[in-house]
Backbone as a chain_set.jsonl record, in Angstrom:
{"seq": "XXXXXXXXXXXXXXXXXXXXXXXXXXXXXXXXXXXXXXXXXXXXXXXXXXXXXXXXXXXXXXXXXXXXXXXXXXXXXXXXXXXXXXXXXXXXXXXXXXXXXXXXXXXXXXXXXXXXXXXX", "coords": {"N": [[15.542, 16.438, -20.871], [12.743, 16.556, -18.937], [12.157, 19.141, -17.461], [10.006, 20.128, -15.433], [9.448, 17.65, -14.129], [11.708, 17.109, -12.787], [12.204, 18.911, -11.229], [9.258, 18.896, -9.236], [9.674, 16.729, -8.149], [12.202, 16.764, -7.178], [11.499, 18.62, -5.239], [9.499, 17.614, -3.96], [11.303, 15.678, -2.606], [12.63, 16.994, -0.907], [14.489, 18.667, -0.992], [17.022, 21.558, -1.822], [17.689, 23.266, -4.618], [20.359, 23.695, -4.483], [21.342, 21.922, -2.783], [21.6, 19.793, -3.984], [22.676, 20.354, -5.964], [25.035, 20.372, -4.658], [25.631, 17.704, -3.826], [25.889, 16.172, -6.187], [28.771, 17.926, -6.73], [28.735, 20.595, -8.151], [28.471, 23.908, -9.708], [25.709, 25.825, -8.458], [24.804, 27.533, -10.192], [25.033, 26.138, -12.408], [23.396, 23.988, -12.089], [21.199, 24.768, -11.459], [20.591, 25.899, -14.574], [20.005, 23.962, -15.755], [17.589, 23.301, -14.207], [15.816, 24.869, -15.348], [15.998, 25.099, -18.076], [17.762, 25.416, -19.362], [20.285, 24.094, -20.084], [21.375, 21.105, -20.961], [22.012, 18.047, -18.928], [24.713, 15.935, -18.452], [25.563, 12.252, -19.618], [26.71, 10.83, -17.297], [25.739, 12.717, -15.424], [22.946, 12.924, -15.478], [22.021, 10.372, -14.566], [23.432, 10.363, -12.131], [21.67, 12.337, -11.027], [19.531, 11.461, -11.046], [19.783, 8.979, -9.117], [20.452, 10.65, -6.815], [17.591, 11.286, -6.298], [15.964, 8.964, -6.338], [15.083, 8.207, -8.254], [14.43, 6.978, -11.952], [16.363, 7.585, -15.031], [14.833, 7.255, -17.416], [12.546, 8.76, -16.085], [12.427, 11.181, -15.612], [13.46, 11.975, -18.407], [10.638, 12.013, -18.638], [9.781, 10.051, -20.118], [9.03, 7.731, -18.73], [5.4, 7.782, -16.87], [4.548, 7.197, -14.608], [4.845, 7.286, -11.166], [7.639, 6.74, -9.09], [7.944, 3.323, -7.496], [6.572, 2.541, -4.488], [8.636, 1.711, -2.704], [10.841, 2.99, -3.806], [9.953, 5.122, -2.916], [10.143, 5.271, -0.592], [12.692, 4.618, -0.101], [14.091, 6.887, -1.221], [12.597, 8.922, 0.893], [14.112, 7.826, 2.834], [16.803, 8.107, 2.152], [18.398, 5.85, 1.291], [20.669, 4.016, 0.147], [21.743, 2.345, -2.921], [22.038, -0.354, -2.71], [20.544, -0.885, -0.27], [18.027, -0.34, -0.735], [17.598, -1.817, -2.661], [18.048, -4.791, -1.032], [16.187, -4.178, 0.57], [14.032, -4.424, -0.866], [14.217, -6.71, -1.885], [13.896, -8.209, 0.422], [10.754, -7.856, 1.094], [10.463, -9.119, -1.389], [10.546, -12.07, -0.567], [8.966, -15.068, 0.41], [6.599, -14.537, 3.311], [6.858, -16.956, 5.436], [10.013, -17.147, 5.118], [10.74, -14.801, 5.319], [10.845, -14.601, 8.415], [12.38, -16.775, 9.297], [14.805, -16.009, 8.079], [14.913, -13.534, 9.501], [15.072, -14.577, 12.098], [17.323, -15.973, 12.188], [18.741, -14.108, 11.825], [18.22, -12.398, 14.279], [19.826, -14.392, 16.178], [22.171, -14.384, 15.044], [23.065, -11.685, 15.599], [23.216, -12.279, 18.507], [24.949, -14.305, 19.222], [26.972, -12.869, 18.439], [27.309, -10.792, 20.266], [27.163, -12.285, 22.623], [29.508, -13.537, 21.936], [31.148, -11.484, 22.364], [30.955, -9.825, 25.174], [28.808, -8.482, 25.118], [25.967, -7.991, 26.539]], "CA": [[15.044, 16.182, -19.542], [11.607, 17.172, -18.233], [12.542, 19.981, -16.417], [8.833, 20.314, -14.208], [9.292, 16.09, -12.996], [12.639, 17.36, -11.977], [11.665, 20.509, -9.704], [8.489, 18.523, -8.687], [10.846, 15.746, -7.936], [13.856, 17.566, -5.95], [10.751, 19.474, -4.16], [9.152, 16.507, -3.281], [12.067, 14.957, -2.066], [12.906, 18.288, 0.771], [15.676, 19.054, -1.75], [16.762, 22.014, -2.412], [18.536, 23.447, -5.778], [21.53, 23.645, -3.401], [21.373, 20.376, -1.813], [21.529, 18.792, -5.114], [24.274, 20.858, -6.765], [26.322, 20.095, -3.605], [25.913, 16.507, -4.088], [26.682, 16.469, -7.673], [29.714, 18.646, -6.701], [28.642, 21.195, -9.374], [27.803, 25.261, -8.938], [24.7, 26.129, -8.071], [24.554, 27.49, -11.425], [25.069, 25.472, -13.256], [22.163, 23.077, -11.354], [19.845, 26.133, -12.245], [20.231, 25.856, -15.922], [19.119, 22.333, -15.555], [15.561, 23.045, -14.026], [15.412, 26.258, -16.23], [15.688, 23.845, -19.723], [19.021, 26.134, -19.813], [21.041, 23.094, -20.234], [20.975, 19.568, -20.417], [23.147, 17.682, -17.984], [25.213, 14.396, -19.872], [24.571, 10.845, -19.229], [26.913, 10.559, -16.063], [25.371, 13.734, -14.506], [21.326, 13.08, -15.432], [22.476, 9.388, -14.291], [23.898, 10.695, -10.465], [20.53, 12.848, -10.165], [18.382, 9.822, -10.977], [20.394, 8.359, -7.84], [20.485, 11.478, -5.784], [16.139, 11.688, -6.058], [15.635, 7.745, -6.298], [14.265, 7.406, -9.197], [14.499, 6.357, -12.632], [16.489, 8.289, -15.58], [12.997, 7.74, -17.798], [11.303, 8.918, -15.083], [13.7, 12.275, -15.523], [13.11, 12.475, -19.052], [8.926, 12.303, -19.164], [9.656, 8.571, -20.577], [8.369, 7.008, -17.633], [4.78, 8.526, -16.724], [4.346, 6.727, -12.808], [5.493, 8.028, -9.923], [8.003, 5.882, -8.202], [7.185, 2.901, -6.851], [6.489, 2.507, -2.966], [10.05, 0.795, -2.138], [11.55, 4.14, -4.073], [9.362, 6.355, -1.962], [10.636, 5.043, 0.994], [14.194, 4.657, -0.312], [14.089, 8.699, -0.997], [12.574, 9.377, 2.176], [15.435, 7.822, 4.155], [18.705, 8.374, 1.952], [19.102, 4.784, 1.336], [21.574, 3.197, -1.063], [20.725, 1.453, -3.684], [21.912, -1.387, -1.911], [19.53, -0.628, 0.881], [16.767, -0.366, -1.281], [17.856, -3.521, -3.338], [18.118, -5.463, 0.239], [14.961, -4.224, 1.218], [13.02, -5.088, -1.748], [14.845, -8.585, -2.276], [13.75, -9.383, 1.393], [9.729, -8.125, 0.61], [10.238, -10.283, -2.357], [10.154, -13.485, -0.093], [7.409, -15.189, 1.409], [6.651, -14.415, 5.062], [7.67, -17.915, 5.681], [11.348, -17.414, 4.686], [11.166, -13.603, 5.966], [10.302, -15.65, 9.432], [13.64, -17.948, 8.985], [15.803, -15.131, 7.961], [14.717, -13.029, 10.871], [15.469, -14.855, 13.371], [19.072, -16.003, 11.649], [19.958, -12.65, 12.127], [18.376, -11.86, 15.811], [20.789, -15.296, 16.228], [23.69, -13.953, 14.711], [23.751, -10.991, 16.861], [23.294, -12.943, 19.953], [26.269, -15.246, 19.397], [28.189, -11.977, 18.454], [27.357, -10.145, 21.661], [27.986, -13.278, 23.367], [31.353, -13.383, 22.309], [32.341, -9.661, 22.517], [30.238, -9.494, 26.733], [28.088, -6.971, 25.399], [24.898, -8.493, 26.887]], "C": [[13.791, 17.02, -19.337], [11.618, 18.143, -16.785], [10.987, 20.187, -15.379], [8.553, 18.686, -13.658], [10.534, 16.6, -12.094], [12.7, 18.287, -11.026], [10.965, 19.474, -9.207], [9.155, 17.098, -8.032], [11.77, 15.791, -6.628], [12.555, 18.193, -4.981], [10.291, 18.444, -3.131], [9.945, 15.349, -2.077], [12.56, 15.721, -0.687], [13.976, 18.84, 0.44], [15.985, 20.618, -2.063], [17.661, 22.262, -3.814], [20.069, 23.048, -5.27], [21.998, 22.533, -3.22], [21.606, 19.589, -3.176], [22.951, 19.3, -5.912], [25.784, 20.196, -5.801], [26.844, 18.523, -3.483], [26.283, 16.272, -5.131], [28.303, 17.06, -8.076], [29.664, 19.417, -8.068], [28.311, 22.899, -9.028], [26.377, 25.421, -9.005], [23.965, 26.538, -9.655], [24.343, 27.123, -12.509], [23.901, 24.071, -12.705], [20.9, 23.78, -11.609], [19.494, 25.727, -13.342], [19.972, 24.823, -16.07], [17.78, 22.586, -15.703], [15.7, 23.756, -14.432], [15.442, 25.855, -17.76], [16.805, 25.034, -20.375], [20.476, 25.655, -21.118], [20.722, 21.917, -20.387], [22.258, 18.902, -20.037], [23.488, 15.926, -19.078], [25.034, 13.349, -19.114], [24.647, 10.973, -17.8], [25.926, 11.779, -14.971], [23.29, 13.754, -14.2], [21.27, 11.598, -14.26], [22.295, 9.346, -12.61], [22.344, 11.586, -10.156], [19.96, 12.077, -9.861], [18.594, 9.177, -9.829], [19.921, 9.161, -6.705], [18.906, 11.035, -5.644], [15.805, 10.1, -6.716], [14.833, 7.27, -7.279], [14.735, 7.47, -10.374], [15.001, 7.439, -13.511], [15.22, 8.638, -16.621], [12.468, 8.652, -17.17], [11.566, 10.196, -15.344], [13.238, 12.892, -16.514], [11.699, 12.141, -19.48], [9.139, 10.632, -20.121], [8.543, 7.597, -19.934], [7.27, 7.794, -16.895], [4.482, 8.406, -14.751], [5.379, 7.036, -12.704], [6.316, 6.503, -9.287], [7.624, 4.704, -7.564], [7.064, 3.163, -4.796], [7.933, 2.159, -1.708], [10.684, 2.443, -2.713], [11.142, 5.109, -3.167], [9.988, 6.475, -1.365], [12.133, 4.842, 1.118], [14.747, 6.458, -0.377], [14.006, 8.918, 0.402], [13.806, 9.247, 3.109], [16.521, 7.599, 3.337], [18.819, 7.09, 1.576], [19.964, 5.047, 0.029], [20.739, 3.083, -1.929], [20.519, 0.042, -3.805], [20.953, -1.781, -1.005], [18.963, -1.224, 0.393], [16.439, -1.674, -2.088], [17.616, -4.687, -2.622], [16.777, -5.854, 0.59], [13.674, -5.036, 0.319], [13.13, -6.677, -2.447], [13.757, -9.213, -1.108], [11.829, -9.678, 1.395], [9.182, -8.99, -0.561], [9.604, -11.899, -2.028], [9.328, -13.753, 0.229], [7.385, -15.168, 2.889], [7.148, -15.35, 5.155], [9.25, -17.814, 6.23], [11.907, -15.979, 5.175], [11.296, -14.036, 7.612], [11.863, -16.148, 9.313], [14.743, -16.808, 8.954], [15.913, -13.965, 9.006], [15.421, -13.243, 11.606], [17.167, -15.644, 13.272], [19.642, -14.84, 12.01], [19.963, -12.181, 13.847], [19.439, -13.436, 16.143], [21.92, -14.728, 16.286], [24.302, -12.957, 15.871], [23.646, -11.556, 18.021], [24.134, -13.044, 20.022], [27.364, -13.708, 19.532], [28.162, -11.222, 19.803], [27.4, -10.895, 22.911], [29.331, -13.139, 23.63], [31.972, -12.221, 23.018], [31.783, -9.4, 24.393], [29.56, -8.419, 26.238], [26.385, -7.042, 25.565], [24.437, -7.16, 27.591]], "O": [[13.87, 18.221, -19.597], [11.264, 17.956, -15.62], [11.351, 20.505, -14.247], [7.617, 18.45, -12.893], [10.465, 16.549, -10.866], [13.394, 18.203, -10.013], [11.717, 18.739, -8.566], [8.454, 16.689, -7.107], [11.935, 15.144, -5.594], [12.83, 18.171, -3.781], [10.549, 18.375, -1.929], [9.507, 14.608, -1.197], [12.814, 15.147, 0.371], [14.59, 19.508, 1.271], [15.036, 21.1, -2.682], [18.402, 21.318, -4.091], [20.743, 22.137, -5.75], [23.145, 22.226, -3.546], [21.851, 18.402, -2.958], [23.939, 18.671, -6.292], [26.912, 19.797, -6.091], [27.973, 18.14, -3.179], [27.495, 16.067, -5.068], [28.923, 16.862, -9.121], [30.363, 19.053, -9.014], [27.84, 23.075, -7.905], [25.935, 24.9, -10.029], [22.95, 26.044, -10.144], [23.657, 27.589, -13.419], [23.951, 23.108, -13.471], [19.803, 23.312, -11.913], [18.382, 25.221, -13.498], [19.362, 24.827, -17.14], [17.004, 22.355, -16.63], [16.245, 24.179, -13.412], [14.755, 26.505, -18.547], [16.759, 25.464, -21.527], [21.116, 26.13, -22.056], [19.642, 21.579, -19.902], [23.336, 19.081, -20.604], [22.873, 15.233, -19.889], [24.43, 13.406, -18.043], [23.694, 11.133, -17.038], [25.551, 11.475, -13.839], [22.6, 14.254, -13.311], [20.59, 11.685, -13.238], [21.489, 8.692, -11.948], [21.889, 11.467, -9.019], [19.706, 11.763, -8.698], [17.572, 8.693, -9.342], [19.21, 8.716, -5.804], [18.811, 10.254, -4.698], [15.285, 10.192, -7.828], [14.099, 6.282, -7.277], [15.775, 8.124, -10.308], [14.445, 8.503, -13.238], [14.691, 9.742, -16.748], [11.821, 9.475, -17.818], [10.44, 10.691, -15.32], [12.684, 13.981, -16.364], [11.524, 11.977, -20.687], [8.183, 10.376, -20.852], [7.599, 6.972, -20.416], [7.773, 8.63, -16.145], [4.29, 9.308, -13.934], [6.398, 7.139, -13.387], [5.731, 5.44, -9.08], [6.694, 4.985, -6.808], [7.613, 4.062, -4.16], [8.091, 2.307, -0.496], [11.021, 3.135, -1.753], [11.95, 5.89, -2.665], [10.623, 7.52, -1.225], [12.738, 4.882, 2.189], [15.598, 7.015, 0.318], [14.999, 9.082, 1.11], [14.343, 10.079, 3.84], [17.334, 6.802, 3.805], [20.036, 7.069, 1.39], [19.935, 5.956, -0.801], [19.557, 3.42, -1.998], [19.678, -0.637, -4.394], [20.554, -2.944, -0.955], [18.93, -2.442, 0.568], [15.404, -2.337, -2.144], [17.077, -5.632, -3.198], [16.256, -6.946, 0.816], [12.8, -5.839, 0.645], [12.437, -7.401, -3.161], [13.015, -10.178, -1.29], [11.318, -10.787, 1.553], [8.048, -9.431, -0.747], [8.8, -12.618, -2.621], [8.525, -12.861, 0.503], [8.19, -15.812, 3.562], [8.35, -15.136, 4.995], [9.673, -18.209, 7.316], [13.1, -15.798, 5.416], [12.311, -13.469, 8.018], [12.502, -15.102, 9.204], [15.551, -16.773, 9.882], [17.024, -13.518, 9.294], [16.344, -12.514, 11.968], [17.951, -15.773, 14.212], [20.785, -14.626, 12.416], [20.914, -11.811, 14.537], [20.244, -12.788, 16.813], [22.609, -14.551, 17.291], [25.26, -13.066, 16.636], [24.378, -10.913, 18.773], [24.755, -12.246, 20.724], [28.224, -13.496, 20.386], [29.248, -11.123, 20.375], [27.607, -10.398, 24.018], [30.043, -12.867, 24.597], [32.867, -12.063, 23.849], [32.507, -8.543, 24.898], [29.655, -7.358, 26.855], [25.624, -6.337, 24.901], [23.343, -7.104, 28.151]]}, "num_chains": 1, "name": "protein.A"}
């Protein structure tokens, strides 16, 4: 693993060493010897960071030289899933048109539902 994408990474993200061990459920210490090229963490564990900091296990180990794309940025920034982020980038996939159509299916949907339930 490229231990200076992974600091510059977790920093970037508002992370700190902490915040990352705690999600991992791991000691602090053992999250150290990581970014310190102490250790190297095994598939499942390089795997769950790649998740935690939204981006790519390449990306992790100096495989992958670009930065995230723009949909990851913004998936970091706000915590999403990877559902979210999957969702989100399915629905920029479409053509306005069909983003247009699917829109307003949904301001629909909730209508009818807050119809039913009186929560106008």
């Amino acid at each position: 693993m490229n231990i200076e994408i992974l600091k510059q990474t977790r920093e970037s993200r508002c992370k700190t060493q902490k915040d990352i061990a705690d999600e991992l459920h791991l000691p602090l210490s053992t999250y150290r010897s990581y970014e310190q090229g102490k250790r190297e963490p095994n598939n499942e564990i390089l795997c769950q960071i790649a998740d935690i900091l939204n981006v790519t296990t390449d990306y992790l180990l100096g495989r992958e030289v670009r930065e995230p794309d723009t949909i990851g940025k913004l998936a970091a920034e706000f915590n999403m899933t990877a559902l979210e982020k999957k969702i989100l980038d399915n629905y920029l996939s479409l053509p306005k048109d069909m983003r247009g159509d699917l829109m307003e299916f949904l301001r629909k949907s909730v209508r009818e539902v807050q119809q039913e339930s009186g929560d106008q």
